[in-house]
C-alpha positions as a Markdown table, in Angstrom:
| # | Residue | x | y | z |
|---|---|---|---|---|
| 1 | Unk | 109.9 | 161.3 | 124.5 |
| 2 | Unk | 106.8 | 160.1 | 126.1 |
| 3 | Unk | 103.9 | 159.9 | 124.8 |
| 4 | Unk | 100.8 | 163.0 | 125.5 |
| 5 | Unk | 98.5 | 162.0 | 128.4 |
| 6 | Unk | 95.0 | 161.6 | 126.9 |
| 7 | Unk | 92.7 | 164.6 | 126.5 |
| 8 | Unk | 90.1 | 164.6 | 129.5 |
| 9 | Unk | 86.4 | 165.3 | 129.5 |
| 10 | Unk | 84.3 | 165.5 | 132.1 |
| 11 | Unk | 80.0 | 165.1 | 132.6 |
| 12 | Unk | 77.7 | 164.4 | 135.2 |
| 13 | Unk | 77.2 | 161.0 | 136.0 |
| 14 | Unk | 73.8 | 159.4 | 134.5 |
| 15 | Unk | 70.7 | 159.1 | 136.8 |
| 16 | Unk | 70.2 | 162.4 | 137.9 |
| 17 | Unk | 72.5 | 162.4 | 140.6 |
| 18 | Unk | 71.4 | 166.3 | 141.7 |
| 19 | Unk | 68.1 | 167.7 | 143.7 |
| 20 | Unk | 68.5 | 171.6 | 143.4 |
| 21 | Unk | 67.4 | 174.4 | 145.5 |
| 22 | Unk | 67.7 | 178.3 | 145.0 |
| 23 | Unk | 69.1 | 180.0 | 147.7 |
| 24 | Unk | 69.3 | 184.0 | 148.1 |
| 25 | Unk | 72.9 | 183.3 | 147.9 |
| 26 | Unk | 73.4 | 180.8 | 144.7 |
| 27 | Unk | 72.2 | 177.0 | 144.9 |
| 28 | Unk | 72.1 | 174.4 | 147.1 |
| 29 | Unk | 72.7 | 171.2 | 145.6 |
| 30 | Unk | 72.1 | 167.7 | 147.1 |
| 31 | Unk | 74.3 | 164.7 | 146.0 |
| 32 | Unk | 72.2 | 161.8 | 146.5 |
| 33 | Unk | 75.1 | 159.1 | 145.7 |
| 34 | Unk | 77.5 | 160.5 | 148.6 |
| 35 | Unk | 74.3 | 162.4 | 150.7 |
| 36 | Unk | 75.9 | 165.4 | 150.8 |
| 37 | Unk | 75.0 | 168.6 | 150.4 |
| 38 | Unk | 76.9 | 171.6 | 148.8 |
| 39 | Unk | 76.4 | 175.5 | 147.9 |
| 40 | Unk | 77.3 | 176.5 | 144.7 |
| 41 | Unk | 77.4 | 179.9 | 142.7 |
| 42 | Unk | 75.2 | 180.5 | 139.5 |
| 43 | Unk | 78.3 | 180.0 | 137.1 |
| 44 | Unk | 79.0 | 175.8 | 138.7 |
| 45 | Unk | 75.5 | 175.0 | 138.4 |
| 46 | Unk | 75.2 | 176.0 | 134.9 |
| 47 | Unk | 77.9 | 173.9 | 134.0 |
| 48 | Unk | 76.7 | 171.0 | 136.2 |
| 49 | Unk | 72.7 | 171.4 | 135.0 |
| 50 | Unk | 73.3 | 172.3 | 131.6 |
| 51 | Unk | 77.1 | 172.4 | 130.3 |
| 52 | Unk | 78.1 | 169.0 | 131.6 |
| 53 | Unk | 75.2 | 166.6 | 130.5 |
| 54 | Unk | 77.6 | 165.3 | 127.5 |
| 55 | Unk | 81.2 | 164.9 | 128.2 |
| 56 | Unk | 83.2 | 167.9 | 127.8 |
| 57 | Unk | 86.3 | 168.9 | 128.1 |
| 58 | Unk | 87.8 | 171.5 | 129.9 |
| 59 | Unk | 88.3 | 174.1 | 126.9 |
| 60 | Unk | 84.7 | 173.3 | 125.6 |
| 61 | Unk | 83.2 | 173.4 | 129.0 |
| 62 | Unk | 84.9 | 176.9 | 129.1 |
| 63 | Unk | 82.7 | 178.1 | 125.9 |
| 64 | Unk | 79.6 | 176.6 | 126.7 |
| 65 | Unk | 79.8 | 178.1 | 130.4 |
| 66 | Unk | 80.7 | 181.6 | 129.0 |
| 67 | Unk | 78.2 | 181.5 | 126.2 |
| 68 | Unk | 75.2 | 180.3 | 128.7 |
| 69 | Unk | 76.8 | 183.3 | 130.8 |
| 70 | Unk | 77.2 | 186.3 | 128.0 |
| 71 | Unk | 81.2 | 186.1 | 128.9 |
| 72 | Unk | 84.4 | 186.5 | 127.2 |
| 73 | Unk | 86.2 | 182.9 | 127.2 |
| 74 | Unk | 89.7 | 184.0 | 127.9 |
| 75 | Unk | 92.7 | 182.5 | 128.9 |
| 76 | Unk | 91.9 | 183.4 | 132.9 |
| 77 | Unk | 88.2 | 182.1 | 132.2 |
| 78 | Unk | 89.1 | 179.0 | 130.8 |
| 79 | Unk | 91.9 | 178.1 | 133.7 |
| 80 | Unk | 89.3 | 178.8 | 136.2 |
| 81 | Unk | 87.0 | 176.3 | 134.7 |
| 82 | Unk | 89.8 | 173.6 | 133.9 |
| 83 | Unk | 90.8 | 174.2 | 137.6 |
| 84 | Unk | 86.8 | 174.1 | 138.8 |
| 85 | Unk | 86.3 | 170.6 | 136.6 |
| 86 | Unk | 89.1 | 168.8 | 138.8 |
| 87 | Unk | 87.5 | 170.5 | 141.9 |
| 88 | Unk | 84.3 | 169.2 | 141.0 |
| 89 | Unk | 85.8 | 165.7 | 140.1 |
| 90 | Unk | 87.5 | 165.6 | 143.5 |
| 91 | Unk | 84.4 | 165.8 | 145.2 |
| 92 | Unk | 82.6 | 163.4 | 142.9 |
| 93 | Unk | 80.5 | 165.3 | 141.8 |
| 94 | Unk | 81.3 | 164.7 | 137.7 |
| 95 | Unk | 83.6 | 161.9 | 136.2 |
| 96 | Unk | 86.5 | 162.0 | 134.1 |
| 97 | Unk | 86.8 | 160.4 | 131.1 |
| 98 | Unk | 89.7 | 159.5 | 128.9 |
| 99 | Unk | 89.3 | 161.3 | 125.2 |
């Protein structure tokens, strides 16, 4: 049997990586590391500005998200943000770190 992977947790990298903007349609987000620009909804900028500022990981992002948002945490809620967290890692926009 092999041994468990280790849990992951994610955050946003130190040093204020983010300028925001609103936009009638959600945020607009500039990554100053990479100099790219993305659109996000209301629900992925909470978690980036306020849920992901200490390392988290996916199940606790889930609760803080949904608590910030007045939701119900359930299973489909909490594979959407698992799912989201690697998205957001993919485009280096939060780190992964080993639990």
């Amino acid at each position: 049997m092999s041994p468990a992977a280790p849990a992951r947790r994610w955050r946003v990298p130190a040093g204020r990586p983010f300028a925001w903007a609103r936009a009638p349609s959600g945020h607009v987000l500039y990554h100053r590391p990479s100099g790219r620009t993305h659109f996000v909804n209301e629900g992925t900028a909470l978690l980036l500005d306020h849920c992901l500022l200490e390392p988290h990981d996916a199940d606790a992002a889930a609760l803080a998200l949904a608590a910030l948002q007045n939701a119900e945490p359930d299973p489909q809620f909490r594979r959407h943000v698992a799912e989201l967290l690697r998205h957001l890692e993919d485009l280096g926009l939060v780190e992964s770190l080993a639990a």
